[in-house]
Backbone as JSON Lines, residues from 0, in Angstrom:
{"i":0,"aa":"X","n":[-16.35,24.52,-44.45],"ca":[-17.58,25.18,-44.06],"c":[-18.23,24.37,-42.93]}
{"i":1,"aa":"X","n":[-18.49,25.08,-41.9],"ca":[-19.65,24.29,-41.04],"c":[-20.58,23.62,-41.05]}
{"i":2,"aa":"X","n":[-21.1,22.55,-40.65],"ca":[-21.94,21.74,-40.76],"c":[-23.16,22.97,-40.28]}
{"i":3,"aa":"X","n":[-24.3,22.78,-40.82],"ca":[-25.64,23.61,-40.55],"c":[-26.08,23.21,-39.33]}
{"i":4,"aa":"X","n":[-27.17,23.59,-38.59],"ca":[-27.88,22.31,-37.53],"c":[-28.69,22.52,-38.14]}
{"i":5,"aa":"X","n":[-30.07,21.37,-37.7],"ca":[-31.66,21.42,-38.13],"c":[-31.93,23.05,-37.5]}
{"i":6,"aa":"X","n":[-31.71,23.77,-36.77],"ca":[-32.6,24.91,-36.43],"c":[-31.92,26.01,-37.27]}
{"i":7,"aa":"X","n":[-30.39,25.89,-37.99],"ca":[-30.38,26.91,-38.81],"c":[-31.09,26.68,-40.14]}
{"i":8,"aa":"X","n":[-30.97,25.33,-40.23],"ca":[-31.82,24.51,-41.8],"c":[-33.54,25.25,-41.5]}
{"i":9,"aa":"X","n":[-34.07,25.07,-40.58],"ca":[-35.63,25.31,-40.45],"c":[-35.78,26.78,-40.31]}
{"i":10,"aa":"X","n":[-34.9,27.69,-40.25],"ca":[-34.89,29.27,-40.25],"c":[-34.64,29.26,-41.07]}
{"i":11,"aa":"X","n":[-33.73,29.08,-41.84],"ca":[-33.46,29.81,-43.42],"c":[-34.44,29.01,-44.49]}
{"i":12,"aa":"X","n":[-35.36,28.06,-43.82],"ca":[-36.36,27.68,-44.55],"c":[-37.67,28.64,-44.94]}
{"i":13,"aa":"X","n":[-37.86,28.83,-43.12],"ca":[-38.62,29.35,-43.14],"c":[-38.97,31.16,-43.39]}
{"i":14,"aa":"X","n":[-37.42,31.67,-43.12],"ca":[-37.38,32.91,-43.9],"c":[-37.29,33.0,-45.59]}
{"i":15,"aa":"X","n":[-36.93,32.0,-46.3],"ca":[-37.16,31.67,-48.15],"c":[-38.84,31.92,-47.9]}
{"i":16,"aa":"X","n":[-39.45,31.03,-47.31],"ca":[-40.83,30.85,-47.38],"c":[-41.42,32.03,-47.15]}
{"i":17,"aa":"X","n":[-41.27,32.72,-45.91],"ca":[-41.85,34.22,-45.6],"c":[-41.85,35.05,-46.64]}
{"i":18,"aa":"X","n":[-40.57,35.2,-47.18],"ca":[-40.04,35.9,-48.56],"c":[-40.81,35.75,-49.63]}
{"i":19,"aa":"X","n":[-40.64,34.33,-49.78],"ca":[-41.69,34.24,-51.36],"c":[-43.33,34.69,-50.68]}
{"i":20,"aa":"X","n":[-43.82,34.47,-49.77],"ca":[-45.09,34.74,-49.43],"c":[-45.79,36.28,-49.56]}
{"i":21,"aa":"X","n":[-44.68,36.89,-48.79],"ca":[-44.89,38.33,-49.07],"c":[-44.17,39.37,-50.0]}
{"i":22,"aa":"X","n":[-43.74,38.54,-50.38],"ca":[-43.09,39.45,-52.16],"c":[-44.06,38.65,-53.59]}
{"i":23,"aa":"X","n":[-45.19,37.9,-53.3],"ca":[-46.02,37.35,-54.34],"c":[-46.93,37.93,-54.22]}
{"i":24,"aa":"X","n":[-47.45,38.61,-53.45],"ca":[-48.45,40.26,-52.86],"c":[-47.98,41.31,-53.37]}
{"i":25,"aa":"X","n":[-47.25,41.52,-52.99],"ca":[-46.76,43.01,-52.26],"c":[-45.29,43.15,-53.5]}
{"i":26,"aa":"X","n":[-44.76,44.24,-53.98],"ca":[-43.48,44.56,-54.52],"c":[-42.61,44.96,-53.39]}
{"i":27,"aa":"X","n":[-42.19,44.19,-52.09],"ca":[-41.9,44.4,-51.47],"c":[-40.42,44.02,-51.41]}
{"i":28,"aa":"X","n":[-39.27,45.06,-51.4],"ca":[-37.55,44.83,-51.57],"c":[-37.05,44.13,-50.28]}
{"i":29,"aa":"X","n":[-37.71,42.83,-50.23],"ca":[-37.17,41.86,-49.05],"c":[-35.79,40.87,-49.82]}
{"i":30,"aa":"X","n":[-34.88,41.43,-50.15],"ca":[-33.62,40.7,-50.82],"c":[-32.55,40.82,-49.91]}
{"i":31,"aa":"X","n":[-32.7,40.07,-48.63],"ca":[-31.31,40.06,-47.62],"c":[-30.03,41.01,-47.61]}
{"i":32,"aa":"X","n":[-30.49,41.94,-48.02],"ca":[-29.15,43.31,-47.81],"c":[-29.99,43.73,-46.36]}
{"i":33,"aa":"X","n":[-28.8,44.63,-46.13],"ca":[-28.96,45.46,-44.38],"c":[-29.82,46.56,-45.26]}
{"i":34,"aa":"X","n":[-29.91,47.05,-45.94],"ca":[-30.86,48.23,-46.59],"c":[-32.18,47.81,-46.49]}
{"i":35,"aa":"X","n":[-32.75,46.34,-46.52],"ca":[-33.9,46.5,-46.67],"c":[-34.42,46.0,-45.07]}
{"i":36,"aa":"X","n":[-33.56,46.33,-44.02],"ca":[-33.74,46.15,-42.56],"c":[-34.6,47.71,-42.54]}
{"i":37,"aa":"X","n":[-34.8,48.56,-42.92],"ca":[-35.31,49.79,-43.2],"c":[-36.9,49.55,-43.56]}
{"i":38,"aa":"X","n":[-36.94,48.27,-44.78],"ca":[-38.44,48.18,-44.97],"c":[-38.81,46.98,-43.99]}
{"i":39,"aa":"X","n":[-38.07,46.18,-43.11],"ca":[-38.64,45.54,-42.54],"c":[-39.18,46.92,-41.0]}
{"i":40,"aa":"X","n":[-38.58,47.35,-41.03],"ca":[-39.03,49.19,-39.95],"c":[-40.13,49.36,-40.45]}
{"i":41,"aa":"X","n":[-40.44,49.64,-41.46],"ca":[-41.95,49.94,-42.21],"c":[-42.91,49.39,-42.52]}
{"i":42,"aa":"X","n":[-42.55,48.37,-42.3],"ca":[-43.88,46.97,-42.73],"c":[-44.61,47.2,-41.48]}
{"i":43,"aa":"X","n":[-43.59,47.22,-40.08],"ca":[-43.98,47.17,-38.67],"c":[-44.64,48.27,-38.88]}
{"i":44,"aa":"X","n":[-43.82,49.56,-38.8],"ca":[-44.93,50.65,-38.3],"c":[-46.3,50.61,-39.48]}
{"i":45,"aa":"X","n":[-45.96,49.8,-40.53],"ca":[-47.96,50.27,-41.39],"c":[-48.5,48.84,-40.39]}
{"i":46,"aa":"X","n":[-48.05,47.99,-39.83],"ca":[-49.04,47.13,-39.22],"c":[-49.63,47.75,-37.59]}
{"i":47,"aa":"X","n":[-48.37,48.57,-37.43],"ca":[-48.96,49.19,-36.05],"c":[-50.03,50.34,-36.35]}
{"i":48,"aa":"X","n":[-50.19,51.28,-37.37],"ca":[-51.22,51.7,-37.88],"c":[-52.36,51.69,-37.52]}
{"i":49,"aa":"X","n":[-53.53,50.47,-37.71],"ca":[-54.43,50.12,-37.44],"c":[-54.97,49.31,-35.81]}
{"i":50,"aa":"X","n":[-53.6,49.47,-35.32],"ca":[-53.82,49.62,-34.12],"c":[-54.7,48.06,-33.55]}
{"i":51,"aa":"X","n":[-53.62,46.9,-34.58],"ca":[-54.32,46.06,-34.12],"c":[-53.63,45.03,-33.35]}
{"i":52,"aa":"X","n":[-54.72,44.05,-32.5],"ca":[-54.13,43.21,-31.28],"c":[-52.96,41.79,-31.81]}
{"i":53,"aa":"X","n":[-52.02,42.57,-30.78],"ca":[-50.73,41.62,-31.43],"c":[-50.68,40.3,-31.91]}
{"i":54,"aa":"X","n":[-51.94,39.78,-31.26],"ca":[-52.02,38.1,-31.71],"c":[-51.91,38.22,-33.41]}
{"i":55,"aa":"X","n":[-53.17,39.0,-33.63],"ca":[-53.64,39.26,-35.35],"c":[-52.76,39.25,-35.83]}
{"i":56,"aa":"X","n":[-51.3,39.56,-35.49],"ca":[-49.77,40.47,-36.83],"c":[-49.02,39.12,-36.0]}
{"i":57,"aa":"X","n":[-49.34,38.3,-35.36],"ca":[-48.08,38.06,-34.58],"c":[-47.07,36.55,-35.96]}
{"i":58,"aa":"X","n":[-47.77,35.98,-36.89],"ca":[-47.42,35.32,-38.1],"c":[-46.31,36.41,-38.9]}
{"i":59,"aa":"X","n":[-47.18,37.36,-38.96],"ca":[-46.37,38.51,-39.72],"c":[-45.06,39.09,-38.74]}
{"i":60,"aa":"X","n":[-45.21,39.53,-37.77],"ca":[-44.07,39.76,-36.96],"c":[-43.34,38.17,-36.95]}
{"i":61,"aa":"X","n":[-43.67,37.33,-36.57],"ca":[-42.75,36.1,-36.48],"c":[-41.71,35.97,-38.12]}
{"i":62,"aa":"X","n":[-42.44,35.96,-39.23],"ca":[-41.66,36.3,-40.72],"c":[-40.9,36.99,-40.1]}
{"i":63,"aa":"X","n":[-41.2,38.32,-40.04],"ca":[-40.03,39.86,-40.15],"c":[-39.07,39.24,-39.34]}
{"i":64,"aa":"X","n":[-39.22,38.97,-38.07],"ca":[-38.25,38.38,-37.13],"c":[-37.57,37.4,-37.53]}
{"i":65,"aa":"X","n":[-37.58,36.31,-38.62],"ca":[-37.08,35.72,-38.84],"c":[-36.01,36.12,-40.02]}
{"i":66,"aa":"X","n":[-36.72,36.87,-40.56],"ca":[-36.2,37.22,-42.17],"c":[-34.79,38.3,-41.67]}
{"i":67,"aa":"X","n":[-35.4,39.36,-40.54],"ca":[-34.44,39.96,-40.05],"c":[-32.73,39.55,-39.35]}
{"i":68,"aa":"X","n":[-32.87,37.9,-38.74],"ca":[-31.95,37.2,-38.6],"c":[-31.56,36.41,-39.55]}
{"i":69,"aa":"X","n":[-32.21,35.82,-40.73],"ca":[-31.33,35.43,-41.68],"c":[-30.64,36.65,-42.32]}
{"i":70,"aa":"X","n":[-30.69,38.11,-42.19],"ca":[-29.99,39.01,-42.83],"c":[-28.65,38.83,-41.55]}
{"i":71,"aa":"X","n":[-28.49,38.84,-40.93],"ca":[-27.62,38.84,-39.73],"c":[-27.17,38.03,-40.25]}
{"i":72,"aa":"X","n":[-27.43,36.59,-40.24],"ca":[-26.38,35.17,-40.81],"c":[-26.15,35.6,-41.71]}
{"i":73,"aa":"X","n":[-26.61,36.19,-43.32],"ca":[-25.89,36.34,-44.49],"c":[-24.84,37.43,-44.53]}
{"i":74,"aa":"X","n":[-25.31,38.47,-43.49],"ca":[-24.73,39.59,-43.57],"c":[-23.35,40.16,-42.98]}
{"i":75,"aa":"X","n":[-23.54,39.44,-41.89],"ca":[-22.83,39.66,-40.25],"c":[-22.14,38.16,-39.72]}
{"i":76,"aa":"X","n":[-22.08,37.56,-40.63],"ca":[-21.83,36.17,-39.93],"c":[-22.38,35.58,-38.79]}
{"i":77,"aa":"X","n":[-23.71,35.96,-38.55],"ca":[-24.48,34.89,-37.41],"c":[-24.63,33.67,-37.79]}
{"i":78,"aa":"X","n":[-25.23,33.3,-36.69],"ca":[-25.71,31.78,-37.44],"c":[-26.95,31.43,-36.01]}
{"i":79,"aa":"X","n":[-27.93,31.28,-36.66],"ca":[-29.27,30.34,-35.94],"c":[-28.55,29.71,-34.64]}
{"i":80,"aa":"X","n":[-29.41,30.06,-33.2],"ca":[-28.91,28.85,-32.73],"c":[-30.24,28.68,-31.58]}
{"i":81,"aa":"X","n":[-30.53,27.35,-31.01],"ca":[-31.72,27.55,-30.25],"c":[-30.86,27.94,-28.79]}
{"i":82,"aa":"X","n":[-31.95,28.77,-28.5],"ca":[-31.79,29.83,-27.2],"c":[-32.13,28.42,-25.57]}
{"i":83,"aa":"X","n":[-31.06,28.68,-24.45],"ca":[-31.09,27.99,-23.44],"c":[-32.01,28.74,-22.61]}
{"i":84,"aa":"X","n":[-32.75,27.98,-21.51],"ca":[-33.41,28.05,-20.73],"c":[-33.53,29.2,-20.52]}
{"i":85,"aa":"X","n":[-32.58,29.95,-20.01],"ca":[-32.51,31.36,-19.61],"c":[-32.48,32.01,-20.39]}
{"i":86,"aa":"X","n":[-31.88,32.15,-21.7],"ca":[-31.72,32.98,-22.98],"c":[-33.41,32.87,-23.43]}
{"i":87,"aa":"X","n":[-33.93,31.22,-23.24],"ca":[-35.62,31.64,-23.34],"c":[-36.62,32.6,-22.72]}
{"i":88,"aa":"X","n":[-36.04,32.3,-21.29],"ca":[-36.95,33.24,-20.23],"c":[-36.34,34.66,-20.11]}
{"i":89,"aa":"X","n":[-34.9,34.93,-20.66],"ca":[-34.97,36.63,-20.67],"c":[-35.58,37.01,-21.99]}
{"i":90,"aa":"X","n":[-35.46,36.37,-23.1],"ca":[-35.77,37.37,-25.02],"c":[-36.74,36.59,-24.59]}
{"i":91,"aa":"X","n":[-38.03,35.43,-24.21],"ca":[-38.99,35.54,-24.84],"c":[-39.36,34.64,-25.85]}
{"i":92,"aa":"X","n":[-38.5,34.12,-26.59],"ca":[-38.61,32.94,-27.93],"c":[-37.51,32.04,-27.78]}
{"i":93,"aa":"X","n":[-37.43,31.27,-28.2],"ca":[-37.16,29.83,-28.39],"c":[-35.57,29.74,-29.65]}
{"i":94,"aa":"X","n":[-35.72,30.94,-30.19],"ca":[-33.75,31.01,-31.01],"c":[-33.66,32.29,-31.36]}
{"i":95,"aa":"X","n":[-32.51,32.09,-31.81],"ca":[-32.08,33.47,-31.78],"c":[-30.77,33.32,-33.06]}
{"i":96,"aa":"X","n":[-29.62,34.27,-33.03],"ca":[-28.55,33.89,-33.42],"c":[-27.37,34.73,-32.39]}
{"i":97,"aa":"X","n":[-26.57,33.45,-33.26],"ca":[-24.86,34.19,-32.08],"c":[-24.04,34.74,-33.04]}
{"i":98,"aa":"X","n":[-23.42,35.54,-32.76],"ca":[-22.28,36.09,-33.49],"c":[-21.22,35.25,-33.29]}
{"i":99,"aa":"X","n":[-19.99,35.36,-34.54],"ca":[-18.81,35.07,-34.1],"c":[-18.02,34.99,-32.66]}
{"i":100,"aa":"X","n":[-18.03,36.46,-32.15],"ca":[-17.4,36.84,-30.95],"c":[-18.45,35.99,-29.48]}
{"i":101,"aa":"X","n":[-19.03,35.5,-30.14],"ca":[-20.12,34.56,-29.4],"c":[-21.48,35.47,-28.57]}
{"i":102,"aa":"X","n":[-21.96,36.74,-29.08],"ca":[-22.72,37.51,-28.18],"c":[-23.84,36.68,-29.43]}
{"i":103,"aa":"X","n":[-24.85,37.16,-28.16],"ca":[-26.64,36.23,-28.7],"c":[-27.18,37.52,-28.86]}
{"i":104,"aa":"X","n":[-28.11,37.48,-30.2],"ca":[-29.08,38.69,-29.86],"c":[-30.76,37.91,-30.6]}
{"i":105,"aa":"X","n":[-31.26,38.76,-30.63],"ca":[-32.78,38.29,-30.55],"c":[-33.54,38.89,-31.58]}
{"i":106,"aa":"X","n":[-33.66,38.4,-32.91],"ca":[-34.05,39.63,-33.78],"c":[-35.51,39.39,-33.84]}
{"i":107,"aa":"X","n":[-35.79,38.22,-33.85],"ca":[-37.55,37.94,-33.34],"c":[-37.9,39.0,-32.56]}
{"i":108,"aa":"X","n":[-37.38,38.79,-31.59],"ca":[-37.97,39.92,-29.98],"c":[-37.99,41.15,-30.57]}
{"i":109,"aa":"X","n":[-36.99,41.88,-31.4],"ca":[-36.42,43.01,-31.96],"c":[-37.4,43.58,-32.46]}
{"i":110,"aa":"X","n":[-38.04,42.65,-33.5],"ca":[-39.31,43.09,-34.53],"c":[-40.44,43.12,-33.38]}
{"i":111,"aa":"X","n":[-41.29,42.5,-32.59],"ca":[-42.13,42.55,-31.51],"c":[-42.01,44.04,-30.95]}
{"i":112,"aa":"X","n":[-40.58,44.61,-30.42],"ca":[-40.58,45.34,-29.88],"c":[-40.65,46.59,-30.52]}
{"i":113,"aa":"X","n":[-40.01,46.7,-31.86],"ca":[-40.66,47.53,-32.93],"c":[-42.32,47.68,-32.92]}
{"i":114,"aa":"X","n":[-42.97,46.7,-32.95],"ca":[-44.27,46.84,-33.03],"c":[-44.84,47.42,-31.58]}
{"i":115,"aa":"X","n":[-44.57,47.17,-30.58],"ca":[-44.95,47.33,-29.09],"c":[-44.55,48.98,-28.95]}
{"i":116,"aa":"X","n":[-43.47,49.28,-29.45],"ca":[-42.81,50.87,-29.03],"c":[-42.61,51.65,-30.29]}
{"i":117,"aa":"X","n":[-42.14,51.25,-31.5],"ca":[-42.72,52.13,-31.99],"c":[-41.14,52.54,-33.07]}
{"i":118,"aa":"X","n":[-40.87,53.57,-32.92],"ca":[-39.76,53.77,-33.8],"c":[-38.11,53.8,-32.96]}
{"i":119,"aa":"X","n":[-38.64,53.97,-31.51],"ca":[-37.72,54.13,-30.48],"c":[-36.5,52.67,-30.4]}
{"i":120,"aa":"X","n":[-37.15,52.18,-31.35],"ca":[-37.01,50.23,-31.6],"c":[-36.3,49.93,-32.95]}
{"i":121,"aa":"X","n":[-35.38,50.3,-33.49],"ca":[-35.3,49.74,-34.76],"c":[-34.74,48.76,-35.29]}
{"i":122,"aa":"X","n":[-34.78,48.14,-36.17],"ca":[-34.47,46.78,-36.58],"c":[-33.34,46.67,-37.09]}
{"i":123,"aa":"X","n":[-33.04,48.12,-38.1],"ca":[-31.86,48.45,-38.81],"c":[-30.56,48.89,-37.48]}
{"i":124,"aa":"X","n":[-31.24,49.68,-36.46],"ca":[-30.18,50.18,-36.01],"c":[-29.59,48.53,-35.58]}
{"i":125,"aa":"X","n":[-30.89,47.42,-34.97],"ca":[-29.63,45.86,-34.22],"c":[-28.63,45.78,-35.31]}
{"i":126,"aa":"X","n":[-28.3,45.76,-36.79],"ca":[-27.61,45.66,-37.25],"c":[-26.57,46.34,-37.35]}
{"i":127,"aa":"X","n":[-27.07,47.1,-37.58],"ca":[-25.48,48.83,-36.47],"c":[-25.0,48.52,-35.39]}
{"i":128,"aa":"X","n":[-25.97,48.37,-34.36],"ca":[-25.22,47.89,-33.04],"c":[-24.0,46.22,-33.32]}
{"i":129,"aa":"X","n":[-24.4,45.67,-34.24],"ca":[-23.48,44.95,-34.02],"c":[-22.0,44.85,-34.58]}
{"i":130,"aa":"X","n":[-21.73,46.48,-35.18],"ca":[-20.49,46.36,-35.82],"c":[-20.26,47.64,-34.66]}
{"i":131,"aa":"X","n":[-20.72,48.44,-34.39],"ca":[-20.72,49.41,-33.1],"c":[-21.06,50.98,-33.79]}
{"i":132,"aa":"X","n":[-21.14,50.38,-35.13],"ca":[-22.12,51.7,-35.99],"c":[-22.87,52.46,-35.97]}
{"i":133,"aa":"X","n":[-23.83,52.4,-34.75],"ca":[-25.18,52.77,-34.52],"c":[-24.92,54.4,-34.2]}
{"i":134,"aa":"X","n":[-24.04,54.68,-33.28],"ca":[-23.99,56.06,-33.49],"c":[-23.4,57.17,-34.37]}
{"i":135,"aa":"X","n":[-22.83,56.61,-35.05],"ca":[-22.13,57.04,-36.57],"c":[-23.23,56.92,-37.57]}
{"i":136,"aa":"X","n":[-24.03,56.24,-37.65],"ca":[-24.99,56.56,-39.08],"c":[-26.22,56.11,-38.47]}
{"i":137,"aa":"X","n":[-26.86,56.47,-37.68],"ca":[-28.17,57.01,-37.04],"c":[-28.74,58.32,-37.21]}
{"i":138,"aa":"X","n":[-27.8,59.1,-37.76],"ca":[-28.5,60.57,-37.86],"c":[-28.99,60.61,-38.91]}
């Protein structure tokens, strides 16, 4: 098995932590299956709801975004990795994860952009797109 780095150790920390935080509230089915990439879709759109300024949700979007890429590492074989200079200045944040086949995607940014656009954005489909699923079970 691979040695971890500190930035996959401090993500899968900090997605346990998100988890217990908002499932000690809420009965909320945040248990790392791709099914509940569906309620992380819904958490977003009830926070876009009230129509409030992104700073206010942006703790809460940072969780989802995180929680959404530890489903990728458990799910999909990603793994955490911190994002280079340029991988910073195109997604926007500071890590991300890589796939096997070595492609980077951005599930932080993913959830943001869910919140910014709306349903046109989904969180479930990045996980489709990465087996090439997305147009087979999108309908």
């Amino acid at each position: 098995m691979a040695e971890r780095t500190s930035v996959d150790v401090r993500m899968r920390q900090h997605a346990a932590r998100f988890v217990r935080q908002i499932t000690a509230r809420n009965r909320v089915p945040l248990d790392y299956s791709v099914n509940s990439l569906r309620v992380v879709d819904f958490i977003v759109d009830g926070l876009r709801k009230g129509e409030p300024e992104p700073g206010s949700v942006e703790h809460v979007l940072f969780g989802l975004g995180v929680y959404t890429g530890e489903v990728l590492v458990r799910r999909a074989g990603a793994r955490w990795v911190e994002f280079d200079t340029g991988q910073r200045e195109l997604f926007g944040q500071l890590v991300g994860v890589r796939m096997a086949d070595g492609r980077v995607w951005n599930p932080l940014g993913k959830v943001v952009k869910r919140f910014e656009a709306g349903e046109r954005e989904s969180v479930r489909a990045l996980y489709l797109h990465l087996h090439g699923r997305a147009s087979r079970q999108m309908a």
